[in-house]
N, C-alpha and C positions, 0 to 999 in steps of 0.2 A: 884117558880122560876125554869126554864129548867134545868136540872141536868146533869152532866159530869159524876153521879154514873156509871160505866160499858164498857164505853169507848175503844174501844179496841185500840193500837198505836200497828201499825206494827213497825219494824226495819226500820230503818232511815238513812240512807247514805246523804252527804251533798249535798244539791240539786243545779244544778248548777241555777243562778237565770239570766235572762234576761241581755243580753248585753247591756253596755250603747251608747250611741250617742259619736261616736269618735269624738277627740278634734277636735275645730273648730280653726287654727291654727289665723285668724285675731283678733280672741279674745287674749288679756293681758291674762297669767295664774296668779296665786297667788301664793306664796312660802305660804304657810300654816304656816311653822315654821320659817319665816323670819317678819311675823305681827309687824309692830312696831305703838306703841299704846301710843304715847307720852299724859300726863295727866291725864293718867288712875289712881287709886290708887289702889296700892297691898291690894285683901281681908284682913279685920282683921281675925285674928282666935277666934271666937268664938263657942258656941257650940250649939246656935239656929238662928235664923235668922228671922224678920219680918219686913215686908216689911211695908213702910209708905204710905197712899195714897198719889195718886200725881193728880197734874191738869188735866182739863180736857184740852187735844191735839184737835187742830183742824189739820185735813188729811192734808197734803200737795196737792198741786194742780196737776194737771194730767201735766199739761206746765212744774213746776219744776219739777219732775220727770222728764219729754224729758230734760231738759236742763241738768241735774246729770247724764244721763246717756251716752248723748252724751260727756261729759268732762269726766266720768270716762273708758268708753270704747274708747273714740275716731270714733267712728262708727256715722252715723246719724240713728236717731231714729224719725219714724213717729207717733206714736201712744201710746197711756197707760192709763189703764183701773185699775180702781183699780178692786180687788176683794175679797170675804168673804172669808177669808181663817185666821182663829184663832182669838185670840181675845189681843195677847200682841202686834202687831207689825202692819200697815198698809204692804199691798201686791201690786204690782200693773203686771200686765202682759203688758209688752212691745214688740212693732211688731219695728222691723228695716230697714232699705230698703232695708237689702237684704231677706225680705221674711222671717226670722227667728224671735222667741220668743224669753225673758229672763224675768227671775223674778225680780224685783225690791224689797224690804226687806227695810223698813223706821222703826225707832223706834226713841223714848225720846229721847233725848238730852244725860239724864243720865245710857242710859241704853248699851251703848255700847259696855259693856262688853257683852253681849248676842253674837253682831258676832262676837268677837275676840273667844269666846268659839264655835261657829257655825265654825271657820275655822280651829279650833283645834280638833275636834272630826270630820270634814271631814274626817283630815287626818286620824285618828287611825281608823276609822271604812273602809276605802276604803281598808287600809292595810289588813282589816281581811274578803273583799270582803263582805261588806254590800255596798246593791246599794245606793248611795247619792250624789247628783249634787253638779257639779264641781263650785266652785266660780271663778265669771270673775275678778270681780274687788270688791272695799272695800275702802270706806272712812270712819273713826269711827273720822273724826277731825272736822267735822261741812265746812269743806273749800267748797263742792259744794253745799250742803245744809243747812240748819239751823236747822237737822237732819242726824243724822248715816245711809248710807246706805252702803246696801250689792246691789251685781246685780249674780245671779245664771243661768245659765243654767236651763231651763226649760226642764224636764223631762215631758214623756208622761202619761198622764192618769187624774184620779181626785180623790180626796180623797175618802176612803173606804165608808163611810156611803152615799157619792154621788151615787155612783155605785151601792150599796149593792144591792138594791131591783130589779135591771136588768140581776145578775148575776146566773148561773146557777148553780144548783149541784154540777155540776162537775169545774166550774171555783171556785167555795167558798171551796170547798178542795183544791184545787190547790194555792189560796190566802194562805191557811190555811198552808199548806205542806211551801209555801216560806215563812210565819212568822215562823213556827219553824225552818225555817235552818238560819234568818235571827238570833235568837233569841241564836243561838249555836254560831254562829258566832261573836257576841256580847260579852258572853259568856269567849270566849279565850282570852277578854282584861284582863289585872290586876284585884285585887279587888281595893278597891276603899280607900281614904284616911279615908271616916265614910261613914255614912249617909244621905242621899238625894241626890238632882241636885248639881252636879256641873260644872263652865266652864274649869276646866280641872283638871291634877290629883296633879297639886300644889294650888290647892283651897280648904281655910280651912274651909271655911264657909258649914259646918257639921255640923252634930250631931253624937252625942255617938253612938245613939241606933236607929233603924228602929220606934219604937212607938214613939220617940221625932219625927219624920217626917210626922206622922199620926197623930198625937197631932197637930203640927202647920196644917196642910191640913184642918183640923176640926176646928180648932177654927179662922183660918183664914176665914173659911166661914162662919162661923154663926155670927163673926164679921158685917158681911155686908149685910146680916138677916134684916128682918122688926120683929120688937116683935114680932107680930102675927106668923110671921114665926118657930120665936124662942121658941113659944110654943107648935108645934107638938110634939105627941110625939117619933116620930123617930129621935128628936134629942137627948130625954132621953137614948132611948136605942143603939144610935150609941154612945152615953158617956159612958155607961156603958158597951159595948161590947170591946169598947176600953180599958177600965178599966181590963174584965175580961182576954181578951187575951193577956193583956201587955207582961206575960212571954214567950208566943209561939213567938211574935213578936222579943224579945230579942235575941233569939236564930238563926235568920237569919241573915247569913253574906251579906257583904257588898258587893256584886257583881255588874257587872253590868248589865245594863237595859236600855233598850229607852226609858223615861219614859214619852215621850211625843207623842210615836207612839201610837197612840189610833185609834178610828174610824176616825180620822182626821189624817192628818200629813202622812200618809199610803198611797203613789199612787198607782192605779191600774189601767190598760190598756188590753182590752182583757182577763183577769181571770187571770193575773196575777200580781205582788207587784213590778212596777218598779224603785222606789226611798223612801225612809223615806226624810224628806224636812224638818223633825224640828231637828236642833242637836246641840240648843245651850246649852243646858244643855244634859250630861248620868247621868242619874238615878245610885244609889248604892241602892242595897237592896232588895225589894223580887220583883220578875219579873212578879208576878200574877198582883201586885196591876196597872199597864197598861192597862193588860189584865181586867179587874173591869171597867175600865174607857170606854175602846171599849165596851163592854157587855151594859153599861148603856148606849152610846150613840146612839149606834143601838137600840137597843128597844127603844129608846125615837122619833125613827125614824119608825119603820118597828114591824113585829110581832116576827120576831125572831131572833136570833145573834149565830147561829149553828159552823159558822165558828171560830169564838171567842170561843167558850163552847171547839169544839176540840181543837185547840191550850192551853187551859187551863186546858186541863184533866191532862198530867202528872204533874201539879202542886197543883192538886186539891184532893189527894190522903186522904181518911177519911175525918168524918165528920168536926174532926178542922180544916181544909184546907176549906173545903166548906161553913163552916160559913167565913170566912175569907174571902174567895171571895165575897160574899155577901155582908160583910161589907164593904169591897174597893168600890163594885158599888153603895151602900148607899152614901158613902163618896162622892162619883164622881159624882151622883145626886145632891148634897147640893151645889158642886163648880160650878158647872154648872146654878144653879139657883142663886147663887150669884153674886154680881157684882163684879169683880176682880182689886183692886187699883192700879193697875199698867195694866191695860188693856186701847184697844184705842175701843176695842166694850165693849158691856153691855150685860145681860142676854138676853134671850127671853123674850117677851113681857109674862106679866103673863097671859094673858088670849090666847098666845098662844096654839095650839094644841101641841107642843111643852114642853110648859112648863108646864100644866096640865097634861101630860105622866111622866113626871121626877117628878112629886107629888107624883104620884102613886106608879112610882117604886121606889121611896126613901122610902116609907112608907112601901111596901113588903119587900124589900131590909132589909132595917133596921129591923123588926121584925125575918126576919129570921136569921139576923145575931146577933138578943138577945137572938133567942127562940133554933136556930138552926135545922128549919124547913125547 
């Protein structure tokens, strides 16, 4: 596996990052902290969380999306495209007649709670200047669709692992330089109320500990496993590495994290990080195991993830930090190749090129993070 051993990190002053697209005054703004979410129910508090599969969604039609978004913006709307862009929520990119984008953001019926937490951690992260597009508008009551939608601001660029392999030297440090100042910035929020995602910081749907959230990551994937799958043996030994490092794992606090900025979710335009785009959940807990998940998805794409390895060195300090890392990107190989129950896409085809790379590196991955190699 590429090494972060030696790494040098000069001194760091906070970087200023990319100006956004000033407000476009025809657009509805959203009171962020004024969301009223009539039918929702208050998280239980418990202390693990799993999720049950759900039906299989058919997309909404390209027509109902135009018709949603002209009743939610009041604007007329010519066009809309879906596009591949994650696997929990349909996307669609919409062109208006005056010539401009927005993103359209559809999800389950039941999952609504995703943008009420997506317009809650807008706010708190624009506060501490993380780039994140501004929401237009917001129906989570099914009234324009038979579906929750968000409509955002289209920021420039395209997700990191799209770009990766066009970028230069000197733009993948520059990438690199705005995720760590994105990453400090983050950083200065609260700690968190426990462990894992949450949609905001009165959500008790937690765990105790950082290994109860690597416990469910893991077993929620091999859940969704073909037997055959669930006899590699780098499932042994991410069970067992799990097992061994439970106590390093205990000892990180509960901070926070974007834990869904990975090689996805990360825009980039010209060498530089213009928007984070997924922020319905902040991560609480260790800030590497993201960085695991960008590391794996890039090589399951390209030959190298240099950019990721530097951002990941001051957290990668000794060999127990670097099995650790190892093991996240093992981890984030298995969900990836899984099919996820609450998803409206599915994995890669297995006999993609694709999904036969994420074999591979699940099977390195994980042996080094049993052997510590």
């Amino acid at each position: 596996m590429p090494s972060v051993r030696g790494v040098r990190q000069r001194p760091r002053s906070p970087r200023r990052l990319p100006r956004r697209a000033r407000p476009d005054p025809q657009h509805r703004r959203l009171r962020d902290d004024l969301v009223v979410l009539p039918g929702l129910r208050r998280p239980e508090c418990r202390p693990a969380r799993r999720d049950r599969p759900a039906p299989v969604v058919n997309p909404p039609t390209e027509r109902a999306v135009l018709r949603a978004t002209r009743r939610c913006l009041r604007r007329e709307a010519l066009s809309a495209r879906r596009v591949p862009m994650g696997r929990s929520h349909f996307v669609f990119t919409v062109e208006l007649a005056s010539g401009e984008h927005v993103i359209a953001r559809i999800t389950r019926p039941g999952r609504a709670e995703c943008f009420a937490g997506f317009a809650y951690w807008r706010r708190q992260l624009a506060r501490v200047g993380v780039p994140v597009p501004r929401v237009l508008s917001m129906d989570l009551t099914t009234t324009v669709l038979p579906w929750p939608i968000m409509l955002l601001e289209k920021a420039s660029g395209d997700d990191l692992c799209n770009v990766y392999a066009d970028l230069t030297a000197a733009e993948k440090r520059g990438v690199a330089d705005d995720l760590l100042d994105i990453r400090d910035r983050v950083r200065s929020l609260p700690p968190g109320p426990g462990y894992g995602g949450v949609a905001n910081y009165g959500d008790l749907r937690c765990h105790p500990h950082w290994s109860d959230v690597l416990r469910e990551y893991f077993t929620g994937a091999i859940d969704q496993l073909t037997p055959s799958q669930r006899q590699r043996p780098a499932v042994g030994e991410i069970r067992g590495a799990l097992r061994e490092l439970r106590p390093e794992f205990d000892r990180i606090d509960p901070l926070p994290c974007l834990i869904d900025a990975t090689h996805q979710n990360v825009l980039v335009h010209e060498g530089r990080v213009t928007a984070i785009v997924d922020l319905d959940e902040v991560g609480f807990g260790d800030a590497l195991y993201p960085l695991g998940v960008a590391r794996a998805g890039l090589l399951a794409r390209g030959p190298e993830a240099d950019c990721i390895e530097h951002v990941a060195a001051p957290l990668c300090v000794g060999p127990v930090r670097r099995r650790v890392f190892d093991l996240y990107s093992a981890i984030a190989c298995l969900k990836m190749l899984a099919p996820s129950p609450l998803g409206v896409t599915g994995p890669p085809p297995v006999d993609s090129r694709i999904a036969i790379r994420l074999l591979t590196l699940l099977d390195a991955f994980a042996a080094a993070a049993a052997h510590g190699e």
